[in-house]
N, C-alpha and C positions, 0 to 999 in steps of 0.2 A: 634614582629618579633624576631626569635630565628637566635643566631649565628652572630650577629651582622648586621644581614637584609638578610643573605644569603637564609633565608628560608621567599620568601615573603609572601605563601599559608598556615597560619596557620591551617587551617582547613584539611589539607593534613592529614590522620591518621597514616602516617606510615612516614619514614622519607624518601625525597622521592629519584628516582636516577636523576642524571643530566640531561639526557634526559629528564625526567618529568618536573623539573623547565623550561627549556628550550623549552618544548609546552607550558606548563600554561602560560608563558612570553608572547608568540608569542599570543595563543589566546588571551591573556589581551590586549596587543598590539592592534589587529585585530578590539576589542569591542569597546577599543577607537576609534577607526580608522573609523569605520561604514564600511558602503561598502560589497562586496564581500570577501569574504577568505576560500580559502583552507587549510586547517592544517592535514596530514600525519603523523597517528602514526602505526606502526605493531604492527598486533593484539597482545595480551600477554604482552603490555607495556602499561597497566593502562590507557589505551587512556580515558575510562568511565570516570574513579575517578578525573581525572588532568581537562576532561572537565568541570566537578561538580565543581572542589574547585575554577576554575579561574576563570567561568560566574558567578556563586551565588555570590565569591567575588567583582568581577568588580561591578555586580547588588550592595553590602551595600554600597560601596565606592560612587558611582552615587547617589544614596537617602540619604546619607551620606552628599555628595557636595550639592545635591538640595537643603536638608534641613538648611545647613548653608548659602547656598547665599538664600534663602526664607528669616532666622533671618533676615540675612546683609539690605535687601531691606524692610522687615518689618522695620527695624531701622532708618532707610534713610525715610523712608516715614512721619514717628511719627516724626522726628527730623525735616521735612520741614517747617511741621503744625504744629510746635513749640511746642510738646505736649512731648517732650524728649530729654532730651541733654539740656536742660535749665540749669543755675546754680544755677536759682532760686528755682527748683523742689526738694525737698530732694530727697533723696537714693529709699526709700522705696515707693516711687509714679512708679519711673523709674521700679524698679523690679517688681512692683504689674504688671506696663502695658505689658514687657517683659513674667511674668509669664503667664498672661491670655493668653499670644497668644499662649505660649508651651500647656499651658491645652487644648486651643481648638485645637490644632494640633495632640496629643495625644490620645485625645477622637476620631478625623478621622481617626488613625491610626487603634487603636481600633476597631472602626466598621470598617474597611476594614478588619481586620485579623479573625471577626469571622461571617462576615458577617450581621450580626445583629445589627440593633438602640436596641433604648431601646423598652422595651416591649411590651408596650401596645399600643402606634402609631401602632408599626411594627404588631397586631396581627390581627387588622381590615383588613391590606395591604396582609397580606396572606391571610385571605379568599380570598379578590378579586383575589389573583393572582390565587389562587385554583379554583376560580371561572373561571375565560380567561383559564387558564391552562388544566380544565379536565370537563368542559359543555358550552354548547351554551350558548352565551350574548342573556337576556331575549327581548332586542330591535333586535338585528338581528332574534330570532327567531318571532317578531310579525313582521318583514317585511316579513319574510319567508312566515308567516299564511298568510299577504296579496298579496304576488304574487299565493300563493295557490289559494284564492277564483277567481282570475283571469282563472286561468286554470282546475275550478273545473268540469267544465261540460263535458272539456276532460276526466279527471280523470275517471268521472262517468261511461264514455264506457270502463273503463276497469278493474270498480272495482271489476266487478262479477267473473274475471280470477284471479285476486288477482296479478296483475300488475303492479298496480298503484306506486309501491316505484322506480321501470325500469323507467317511462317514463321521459323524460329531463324534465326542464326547458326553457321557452322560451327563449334562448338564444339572450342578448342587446348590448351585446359589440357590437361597431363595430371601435374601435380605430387603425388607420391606424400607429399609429407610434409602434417601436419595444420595448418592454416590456423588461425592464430591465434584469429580470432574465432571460431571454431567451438569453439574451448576455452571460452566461455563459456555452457556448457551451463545456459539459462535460458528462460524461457517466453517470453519476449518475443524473442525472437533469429528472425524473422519472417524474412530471406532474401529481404527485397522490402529500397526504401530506408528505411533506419529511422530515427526521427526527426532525426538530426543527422550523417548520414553523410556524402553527395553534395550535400545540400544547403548544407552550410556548411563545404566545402573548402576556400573561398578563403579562409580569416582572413588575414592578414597577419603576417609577420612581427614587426614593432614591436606588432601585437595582442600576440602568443602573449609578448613580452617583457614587457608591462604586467599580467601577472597578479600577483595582490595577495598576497604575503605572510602567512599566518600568518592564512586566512581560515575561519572555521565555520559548519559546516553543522547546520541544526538541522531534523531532521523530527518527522514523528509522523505519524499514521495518516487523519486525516481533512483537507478543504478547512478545516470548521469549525474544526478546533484551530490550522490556520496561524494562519488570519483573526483569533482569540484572543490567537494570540501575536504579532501584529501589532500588535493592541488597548494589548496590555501594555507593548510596543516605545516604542510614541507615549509613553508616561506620563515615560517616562528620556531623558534626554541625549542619549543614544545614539543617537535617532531620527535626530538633524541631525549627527551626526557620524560616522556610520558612513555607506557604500553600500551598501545593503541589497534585494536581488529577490530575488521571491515566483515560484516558479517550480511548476506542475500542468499539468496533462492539456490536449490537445488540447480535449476536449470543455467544459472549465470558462473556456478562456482564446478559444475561436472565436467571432468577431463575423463570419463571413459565412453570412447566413443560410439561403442556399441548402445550405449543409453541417450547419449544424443540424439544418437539418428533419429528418436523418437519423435522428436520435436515439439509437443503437445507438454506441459509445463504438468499437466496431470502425470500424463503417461508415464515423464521421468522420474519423480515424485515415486509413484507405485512401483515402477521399475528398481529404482534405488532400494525402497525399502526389501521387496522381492527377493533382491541379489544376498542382504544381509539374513533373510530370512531360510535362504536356501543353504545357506554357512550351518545355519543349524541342523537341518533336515540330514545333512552331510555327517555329519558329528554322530547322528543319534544312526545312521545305517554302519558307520564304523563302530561304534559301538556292541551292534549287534552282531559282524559280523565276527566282534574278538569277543564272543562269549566264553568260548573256553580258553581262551588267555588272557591275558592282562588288555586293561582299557586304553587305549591309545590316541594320542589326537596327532592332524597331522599338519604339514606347516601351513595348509592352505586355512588359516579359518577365518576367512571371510569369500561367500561368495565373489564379492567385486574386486577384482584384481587391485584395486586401488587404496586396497585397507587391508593387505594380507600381513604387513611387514608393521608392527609399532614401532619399530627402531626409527623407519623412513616417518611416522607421523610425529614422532619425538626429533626428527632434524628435521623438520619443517615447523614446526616453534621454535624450535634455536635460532635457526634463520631469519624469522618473522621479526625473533625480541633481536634480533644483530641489525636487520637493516632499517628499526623503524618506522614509521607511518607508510601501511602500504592499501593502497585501495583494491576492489575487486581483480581489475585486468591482470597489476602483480602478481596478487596471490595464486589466481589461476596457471601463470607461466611459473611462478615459484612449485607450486603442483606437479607442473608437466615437467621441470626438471628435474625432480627429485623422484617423482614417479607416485605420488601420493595423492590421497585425495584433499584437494584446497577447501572444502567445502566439512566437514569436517574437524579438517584440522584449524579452522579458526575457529570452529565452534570451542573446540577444550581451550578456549586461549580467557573466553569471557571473562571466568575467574581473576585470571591476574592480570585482567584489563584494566587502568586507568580511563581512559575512553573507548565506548564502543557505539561504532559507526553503522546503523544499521536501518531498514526502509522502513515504512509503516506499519507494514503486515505486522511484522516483529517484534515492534512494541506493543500497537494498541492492540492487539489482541493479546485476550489474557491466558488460551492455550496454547499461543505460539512461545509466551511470557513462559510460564512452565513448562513447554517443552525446553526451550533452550535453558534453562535455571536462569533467567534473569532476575536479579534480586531490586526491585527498588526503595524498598526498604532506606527511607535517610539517604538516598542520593538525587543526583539532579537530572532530568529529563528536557532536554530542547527539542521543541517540531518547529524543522524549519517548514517555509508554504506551508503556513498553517491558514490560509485565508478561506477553503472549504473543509475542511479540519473536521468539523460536525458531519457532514454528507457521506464523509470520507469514511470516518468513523463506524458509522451506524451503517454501511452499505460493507463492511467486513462481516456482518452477523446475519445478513440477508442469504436465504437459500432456496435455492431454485432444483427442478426434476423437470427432465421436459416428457412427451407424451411417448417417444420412443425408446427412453432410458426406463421409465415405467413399463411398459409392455416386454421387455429385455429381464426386467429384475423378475416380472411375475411370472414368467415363462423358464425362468429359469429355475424360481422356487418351486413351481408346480414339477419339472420333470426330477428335481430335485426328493421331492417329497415321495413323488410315487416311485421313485427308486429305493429310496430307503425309510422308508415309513413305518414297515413292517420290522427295522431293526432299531428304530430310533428309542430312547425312553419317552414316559408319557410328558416331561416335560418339557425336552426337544420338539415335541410331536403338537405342543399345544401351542408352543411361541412360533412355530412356521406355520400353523394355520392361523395364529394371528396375525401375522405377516399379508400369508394371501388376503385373508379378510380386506385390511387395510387399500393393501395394492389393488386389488378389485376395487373399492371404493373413490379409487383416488382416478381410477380409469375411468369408472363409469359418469364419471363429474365431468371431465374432459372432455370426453366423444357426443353426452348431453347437449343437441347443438337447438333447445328451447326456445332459447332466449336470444336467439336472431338468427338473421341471415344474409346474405351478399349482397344484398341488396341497400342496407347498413351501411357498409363501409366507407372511409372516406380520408383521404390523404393526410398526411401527417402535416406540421406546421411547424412556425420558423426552425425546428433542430434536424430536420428531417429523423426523428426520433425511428422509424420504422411505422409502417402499418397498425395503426390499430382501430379496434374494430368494436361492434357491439356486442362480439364473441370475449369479451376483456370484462371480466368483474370483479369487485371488492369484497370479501366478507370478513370481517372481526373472527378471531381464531375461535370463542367459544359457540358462537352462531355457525362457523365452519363444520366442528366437532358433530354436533347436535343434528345438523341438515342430513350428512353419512351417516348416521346412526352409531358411530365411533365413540362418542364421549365416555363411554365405560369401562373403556381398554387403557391401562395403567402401564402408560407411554415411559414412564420412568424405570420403570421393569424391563420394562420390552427391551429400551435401548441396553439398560445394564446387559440385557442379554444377548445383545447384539456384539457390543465390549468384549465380553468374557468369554463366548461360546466361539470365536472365531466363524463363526456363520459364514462371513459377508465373504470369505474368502473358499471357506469349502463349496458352497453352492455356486461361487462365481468359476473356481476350479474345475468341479463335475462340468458343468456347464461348458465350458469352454471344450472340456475334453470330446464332448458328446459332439459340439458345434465340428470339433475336427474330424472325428472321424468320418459325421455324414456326406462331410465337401470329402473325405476318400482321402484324404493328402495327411502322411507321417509330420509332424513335429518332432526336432529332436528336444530331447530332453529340457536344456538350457534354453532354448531360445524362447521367444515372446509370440505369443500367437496373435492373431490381428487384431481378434477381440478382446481379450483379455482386460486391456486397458479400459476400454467402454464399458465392460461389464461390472466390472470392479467400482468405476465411476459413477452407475448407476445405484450402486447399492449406497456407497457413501453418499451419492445427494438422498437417497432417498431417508438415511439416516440421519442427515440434516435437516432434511424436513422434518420427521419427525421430535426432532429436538426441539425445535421453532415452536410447534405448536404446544410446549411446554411452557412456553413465555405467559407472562400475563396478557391478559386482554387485552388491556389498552398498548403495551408494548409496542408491536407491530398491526400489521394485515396482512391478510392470504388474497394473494390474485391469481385468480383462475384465467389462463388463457384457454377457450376452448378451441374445439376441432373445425376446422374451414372445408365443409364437402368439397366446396367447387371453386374455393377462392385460392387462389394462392398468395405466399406472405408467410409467413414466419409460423414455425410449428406450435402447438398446444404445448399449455405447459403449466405446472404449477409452482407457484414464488410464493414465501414469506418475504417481507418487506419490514425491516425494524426501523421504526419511526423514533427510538427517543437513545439518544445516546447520553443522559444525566448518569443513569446508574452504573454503565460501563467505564466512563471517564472517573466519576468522581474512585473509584478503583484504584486510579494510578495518582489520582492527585492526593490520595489520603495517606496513598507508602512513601511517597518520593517526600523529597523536603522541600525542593521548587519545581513546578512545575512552567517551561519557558515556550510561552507561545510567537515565534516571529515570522515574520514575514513581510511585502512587499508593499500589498496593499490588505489591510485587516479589519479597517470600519466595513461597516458598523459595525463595533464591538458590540454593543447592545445585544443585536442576535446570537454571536456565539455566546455570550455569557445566560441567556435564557434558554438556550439550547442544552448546553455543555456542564456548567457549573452555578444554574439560578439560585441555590446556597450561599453564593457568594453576591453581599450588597454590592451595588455598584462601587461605593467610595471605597471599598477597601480591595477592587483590583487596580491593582498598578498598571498604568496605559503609558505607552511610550511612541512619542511623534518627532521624526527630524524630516526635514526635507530634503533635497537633493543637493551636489558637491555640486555640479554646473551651474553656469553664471544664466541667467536668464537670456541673454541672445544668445544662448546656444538651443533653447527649444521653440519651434513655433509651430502652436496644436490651434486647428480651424477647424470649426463645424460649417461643414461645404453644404449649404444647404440647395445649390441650382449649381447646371451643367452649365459644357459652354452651348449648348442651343438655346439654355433659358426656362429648360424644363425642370422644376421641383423634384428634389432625389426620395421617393418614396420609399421603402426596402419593407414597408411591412406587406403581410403575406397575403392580402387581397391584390398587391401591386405589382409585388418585384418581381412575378413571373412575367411582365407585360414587355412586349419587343424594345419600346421605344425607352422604357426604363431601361433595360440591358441595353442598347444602344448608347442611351447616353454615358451611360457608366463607361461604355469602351473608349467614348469619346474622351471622358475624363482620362480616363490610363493614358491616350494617346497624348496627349499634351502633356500628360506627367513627365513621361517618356524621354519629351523635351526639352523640361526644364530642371528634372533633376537630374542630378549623379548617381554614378555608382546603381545602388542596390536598392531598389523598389520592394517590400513587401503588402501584396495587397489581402485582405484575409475574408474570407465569408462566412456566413452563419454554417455551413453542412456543405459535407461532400459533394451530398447532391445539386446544393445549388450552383455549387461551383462548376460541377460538371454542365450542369445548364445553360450559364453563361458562357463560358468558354468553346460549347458546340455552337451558340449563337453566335459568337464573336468572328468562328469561326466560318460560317454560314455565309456571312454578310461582307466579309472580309476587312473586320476592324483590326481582328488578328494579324491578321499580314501586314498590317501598315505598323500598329507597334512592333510588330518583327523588325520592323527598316532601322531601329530605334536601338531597340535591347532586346535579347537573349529571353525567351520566354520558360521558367520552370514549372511545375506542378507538386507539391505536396504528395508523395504515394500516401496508398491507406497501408500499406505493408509498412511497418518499421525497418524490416531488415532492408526498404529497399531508397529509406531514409537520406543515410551516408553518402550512397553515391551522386543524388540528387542535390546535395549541400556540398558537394563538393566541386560537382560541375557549376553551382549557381556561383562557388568563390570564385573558382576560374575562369567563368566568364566578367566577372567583376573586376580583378586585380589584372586581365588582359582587354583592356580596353576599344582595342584596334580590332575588327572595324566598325564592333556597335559601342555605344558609349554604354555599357552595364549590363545588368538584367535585371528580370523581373519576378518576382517568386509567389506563385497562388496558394495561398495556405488558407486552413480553417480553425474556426475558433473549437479551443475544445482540444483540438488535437496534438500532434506531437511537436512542431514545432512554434506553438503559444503555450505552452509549457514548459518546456524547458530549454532551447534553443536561445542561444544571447547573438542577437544582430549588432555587434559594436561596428563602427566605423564604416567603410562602407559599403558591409555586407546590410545595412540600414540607417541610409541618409533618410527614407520617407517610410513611415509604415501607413496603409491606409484602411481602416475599419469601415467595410461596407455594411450600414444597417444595422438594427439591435438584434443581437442573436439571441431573442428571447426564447426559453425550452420553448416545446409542443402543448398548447394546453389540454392536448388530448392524449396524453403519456397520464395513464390512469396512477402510475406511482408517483409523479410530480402531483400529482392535486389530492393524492392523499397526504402527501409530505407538506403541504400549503395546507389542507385542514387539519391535521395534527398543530402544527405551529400558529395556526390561529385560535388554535383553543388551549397554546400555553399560558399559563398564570391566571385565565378565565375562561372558567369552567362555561360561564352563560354566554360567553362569545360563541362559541360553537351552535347555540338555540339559530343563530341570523343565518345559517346557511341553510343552501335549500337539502341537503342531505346528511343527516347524521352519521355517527360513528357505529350504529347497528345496524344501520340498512343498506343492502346490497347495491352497490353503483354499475351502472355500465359504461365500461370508456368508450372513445371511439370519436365523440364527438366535440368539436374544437367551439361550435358557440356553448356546448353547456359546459366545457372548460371555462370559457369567459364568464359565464355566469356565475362559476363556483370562486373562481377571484374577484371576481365583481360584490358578490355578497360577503366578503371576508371586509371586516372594520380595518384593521392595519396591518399583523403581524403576517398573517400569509399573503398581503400584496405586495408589504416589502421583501418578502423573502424572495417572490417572483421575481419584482426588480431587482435585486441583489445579484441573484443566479447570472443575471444577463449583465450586469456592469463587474460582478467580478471577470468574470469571461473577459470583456472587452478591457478591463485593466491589466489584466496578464498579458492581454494580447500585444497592446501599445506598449507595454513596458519590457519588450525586446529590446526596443533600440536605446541608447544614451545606458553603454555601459561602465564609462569611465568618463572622467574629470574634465579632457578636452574632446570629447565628444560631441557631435550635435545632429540631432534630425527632427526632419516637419513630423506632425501627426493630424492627418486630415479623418475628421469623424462623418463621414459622408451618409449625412441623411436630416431632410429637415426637424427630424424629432428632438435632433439635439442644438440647432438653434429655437424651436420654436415657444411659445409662450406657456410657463408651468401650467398658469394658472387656466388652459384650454385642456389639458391634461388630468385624469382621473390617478397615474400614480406621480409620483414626484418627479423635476424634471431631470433627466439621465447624467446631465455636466453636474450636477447637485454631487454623484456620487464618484465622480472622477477623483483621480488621484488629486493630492493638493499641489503639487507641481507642477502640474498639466491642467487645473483649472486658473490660478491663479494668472499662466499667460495664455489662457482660453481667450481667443479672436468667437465669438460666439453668433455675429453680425456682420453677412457679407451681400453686398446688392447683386452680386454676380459673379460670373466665376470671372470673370476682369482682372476683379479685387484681387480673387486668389492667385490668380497666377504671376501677378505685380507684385502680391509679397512673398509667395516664395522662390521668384526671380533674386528678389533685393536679400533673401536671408541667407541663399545658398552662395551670393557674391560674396555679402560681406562674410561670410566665413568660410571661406575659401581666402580670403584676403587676410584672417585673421592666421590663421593656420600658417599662411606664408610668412606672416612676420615673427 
């Protein structure tokens, strides 16, 4: 400790500010403490690097302590059985026994840090594992060959069609009790093999014994913020002294490019698994064809090229533990030099992780948790942006089927059926026509177009959410059941049977093969047919859905989108929607020892703790508040409430489609134009509006004149086409000559108010046009607002004008209003919430380091005007505290504003010089 202790995070790389000791404190605090904690830092104050230095510290200090009270009671125990502490013993008996216990504790340390015993045990244990890993067990395949000869004389009637791989198994389960994984009622729980199930059975035992101690897991939401906190990783110690994988998707970590090309994050998903699946299929046809010699396997076992060699995925963890903390991109190019698959091979690494680096999917869900063997058991979990955390949450266990994946599943079951129906057993024969049943039932809901008509319909509102209509309803899953005549069908069977019988993939197979042959056109063998993927994805939503309606009642809602004869707008579809995420959370908070909630901006804590964890009192969560490293004239945040013609800036959604509104606002850019530097980002509520303004701007030609100015860019809605867009907005920023900057249109919500850091002056001004409050005609928003108004009081929910039993129709934005309007408090703030978290990620792009500084203009009179004219609370209430504290809130006209951010962009520009 340097300074006489005042620096207790040596591992800090730079020295650090006060605020910084003052989180690392609090979360040290929090780690001791176990439990629940929120810790609050604003973006651009090191929040990554202080998280790094005070968990990885807390972690040596902990294995630090273990390991001396371990000595302490190794000593105590040799002293009882008289074999130490004698005085009879010389010195050097005493130390030989002390040393052998360090040797052997060393050498465990050892194999845990590279994974590996010693050689030659450990090289027999990989084969095996290579062997469970990537081919059929030579015993499960002769029980295979002998239910075969059982059902061989079936087979026979269909080998001349070349059938026979389609038809089921006799299907024996018939176990009435609920199959564990099937209690993991979650979106991902697909009922094919899922990523870490079948295929990484074989660990080994001495594997599953060298799991690490007291290891943390740290996510957040995007690839971009791992790779971030990966950045920050490298800067500390910690880099080279921890084991540290970076663990994401299929589709981020695949180097084989024929599964690329896919592009569809489904597709490769299925494709992947496929490739592994077809390794076997390989296996069991050599098999057969060396019946009368010896059983042979041969070097290729694994369908995907990129898993054939264990040698290459065993020097792609040596690699891994030689160079270090390495994030996704690494890994991927460590992948394509070695020729293995990245994706994968960080998976076997979990185990003898120290830290592992990985997004939300990964954690909070609890089959992604068991797929991967994540243990959290006693160790610590951080989400970083955990400021929608709850949404986030509870929108992972949500499942949707639309109206053309349904007609796809039940056409494929029907030709499916009357092909082999006549060979099937009676138990196969009864669970596909429960099937059909179902799928019928789920169509004929759909196409049901009763309960409106085009005439209905009526544009969405502030998020441009999409269309919706009076074709849009709610119903409670057991009122759902009951309405189809369904509720007597034992969904819990069904799905086990769905699991175990391989179904979902023979009827999607036949199917597909039938699909080809009628378009006339050969497939070979290997390759992926068009449909496949669709077909395949059909059956898993559909098994999601079903899983859903397993939940309890109050749980979630089913929303029906129906069929639109003559309207056009988004297809029919059927959604669960899970409204309560207490019992999934409290999961991970009851194995882990702490559980670390940070992020940027986190009030009101109130709601996530009644949301997430209402088991815990308020006094006994730990909350944690710093403010910003910048001196205060370095920020200056205005609520603009008049243009420069004089006109009041309206932006809500009776208004801001009106000309002379969008006029004024071009007016506004255009003078911005003028007075500031560098790098303007202006942001809007939706694509769509943005595109509205901007053809206006462009109509009228306001557009043209800021062109004379700066550089004008666009937000794509394509991510891939992101990069180049940010890159051309730098370049015209850092080449000055001959507009002074540019200017960047972005939208709240989207990719770059999320993750995207504007330091310096890629964001001197960021400008918030408007509250981007949702649609309140987004029929799942105003169930997620009645849900939450009737937590912790049950008789709150009596004041709305629609219960939790009765059918809603969305569609319409005043009976939206009406349903928050009749909510007492907890679903009006949730509304307002929704829309100032938005608007606080969004402003908190810019001011990413220490001598940073940019304006932030809140353009719209709602956010100077008077609360108490206001029905919810007023909107700077919920601003950040660093951005309200030097809140200018009161301006007589845009005069004012442009005289002080004339004076704020001199004076520092003048400070900066000195």
């Amino acid at each position: 400790m340097e300074n006489g202790g005042e620096t207790k995070f040596a591992a800090f790389p730079y020295k650090p500010y006060s605020i910084q000791i003052d989180f690392m404190n609090a979360l040290y605090r929090s780690l001791d403490k176990g439990g629940v904690s929120m810790l609050e830092s604003p973006t651009g104050t090191g929040k990554t690097l202080s998280i790094i230095c005070s968990t990885l510290h807390w972690v040596l200090d902990q294995r630090q302590k273990q390991k001396s009270e371990k000595i302490v009671e190794s000593d105590e125990k040799l002293e009882n059985n008289g074999q130490i502490g004698s005085d009879d013993e010389p010195d050097w008996i005493k130390n030989f026994v002390v040393n052998k216990d360090n040797q052997v504790d060393e050498k465990k340390i050892k194999k845990k840090k590279y994974g590996f015993g010693s050689e030659k045990p450990q090289k027999r244990r990989n084969k095996d594992s290579h062997r469970d890993l990537f081919s059929r067990d030579l015993d499960e395949e002769r029980f295979h060959e002998k239910k075969e000869c059982k059902s061989s004389t079936k087979k026979n009637d269909v080998e001349d069609m070349g059938d026979e791989d389609f038809l089921l198994e006799e299907y024996e389960s018939e176990e009435e009790g609920v199959v564990g994984i099937l209690n993991s009622k979650r979106k991902g729980s697909k009922f094919s093999v899922d990523s870490s199930s079948d295929d990484e059975a074989g660990e080994s035992e001495e594997e599953k014994e060298q799991e690490v101690k007291l290891k943390v897991y740290f996510c957040s939401r995007t690839h971009s913020q791992l790779s971030q906190f990966i950045k920050e990783l490298r800067k500390t110690l910690f880099a080279n002294e921890m084991n540290v994988v970076s663990l994401g998707s299929r589709k981020n970590f695949c180097i084989n490019e024929d599964v690329l090309r896919l592009g569809n994050s489904t597709r490769i998903n299925e494709r992947c698994l496929e490739l592994q699946k077809n390794k076997k299929n390989e296996i069991s046809k050599i098999k057969n064809l060396g019946a009368e010699g010896r059983i042979r396997r041969t070097k290729a076992s694994s369908g995907c090229p990129m898993l054939r060699k264990q040698k290459l995925q065993k020097q792609f963890r040596s690699e891994v533990s030689q160079q270090g903390a390495l994030d996704i991109e690494d890994l991927v190019q460590l992948g394509r030099n070695i020729g293995t698959c990245p994706y994968y091979g960080s998976r076997s690494m979990i185990t003898t992780a120290d830290l592992v680096v990985l997004p939300y999917q990964s954690l909070l869900s609890k089959s992604s948790r068991e797929a991967l063997g994540l243990n959290l058991k006693d160790n610590v979990v951080i989400i970083d942006e955990a400021h929608n955390l709850a949404d986030s949450l509870i929108s992972m266990y949500d499942a949707k089927i639309t109206l053309p994946q349904l007609e796809n599943v039940h056409s494929h079951i029907e030709k499916y059926f009357g092909r082999f129906c006549s060979l099937l057993g009676p138990r196969n024969r009864r669970y596909i026509q429960t099937l059909l049943v179902l799928t019928q039932a789920f169509l004929q809901v759909l196409v049901d177009n009763k309960d409106g008509n085009c005439s209905n319909t009526c544009p969405d509102a502030e998020r441009g959410a999409g269309e919706k209509h009076a074709f849009d309803t709610s119903m409670a899953i057991n009122d759902f059941l009951f309405s189809l005549n369904i509720d007597n069908i034992n969904l819990i069977k069904l799905l086990q049977y769905i699991k175990e019988s391989n179904i979902m993939h023979k009827v999607s197979g036949y199917g597909d093969k039938m699909t080809t042959l009628q378009k006339g056109s050969a497939v070979k063998e290997n390759e992926d047919s068009c449909d496949s993927g669709s077909t395949l994805s059909g059956f898993q939503a559909l098994a999601d859905i079903l899983l859903s309606l397993t939940n309890n009642d109050g749980d979630g809602r089913i929303i029906i989108s129906r069929k639109r004869p003559t309207c056009s707008g988004q297809g029919a579809y059927l959604k669960y929607v899970m409204l309560t995420g207490e019992k999934i959370f409290s999961e991970i908070v009851h194995e882990a020892h702490a559980v670390i909630l940070a992020g940027g901006t986190l009030q009101p804590i109130e709601e996530t703790r009644e949301r997430l964890f209402p088991w815990l009192p308020s006094d006994q969560l730990h909350f944690f508040s710093c403010s910003h490293v910048v001196p205060p004239e370095s920020i200056l945040s205005l609520a603009v409430s008049r243009g420069p013609s004089g006109r009041s800036f309206d932006f809500s959604y009776g208004s801001r489609s009106s000309s002379t509104m969008i006029e004024e606002l071009g007016l506004l850019i255009c003078n911005l134009a003028t007075v500031v530097p560098e790098g303007i980002v202006v942001f809007f509520s939706s694509f769509e509006y943005e595109g509205q303004v901007y053809d206006a701007w462009k109509t009228s030609g306001i557009l043209e004149r800021i062109l004379k100015k700066k550089h004008v860019f666009r937000e794509p809605r394509k991510n891939t086409e992101m990069e180049v867009i940010l890159k051309e907005y730098k370049e015209a920023i850092d080449n000055p000559v001959p507009k002074s900057g540019a200017i960047l249109l972005a939208v709240v919500g989207g990719k770059i108010s999320e993750g995207i850091n504007f330091s310096d002056g890629m964001g001197r001004c960021i400008v918030m046009v408007g509250l981007p409050y949702p649609s309140p005609s987004d029929i799942e928003l105003l169930e997620r607002v009645k849900h939450i108004e009737g937590l912790g009081d049950s008789s709150s929910m009596k004041s709305l004008n629609l219960s939790f039993s009765e059918e809603y129709h969305g569609g319409d934005i005043q009976a939206g209003f009406s349903i928050l309007r009749s909510c007492n408090r907890r679903g009006k703030e949730y509304y307002e919430n929704l829309c100032m978290k938005a608007v606080n990620q969004s402003i908190g792009r810019a001011i990413r380091h220490i001598n940073d500084y940019a304006a932030i203009l809140l353009v719209d009179i709602r956010y100077a005007s008077d609360s108490s004219k206001r029905s919810f609370s007023h909107p700077s209430s919920k601003l950040p505290q660093w951005i309200k504290d030097r809140l200018v809130s009161t301006t007589n006209n845009y005069g004012e504003v442009h005289k002080l951010l004339h004076q704020f962009f001199r004076f520092n520009k003048d400070r900066v010089c000195k």
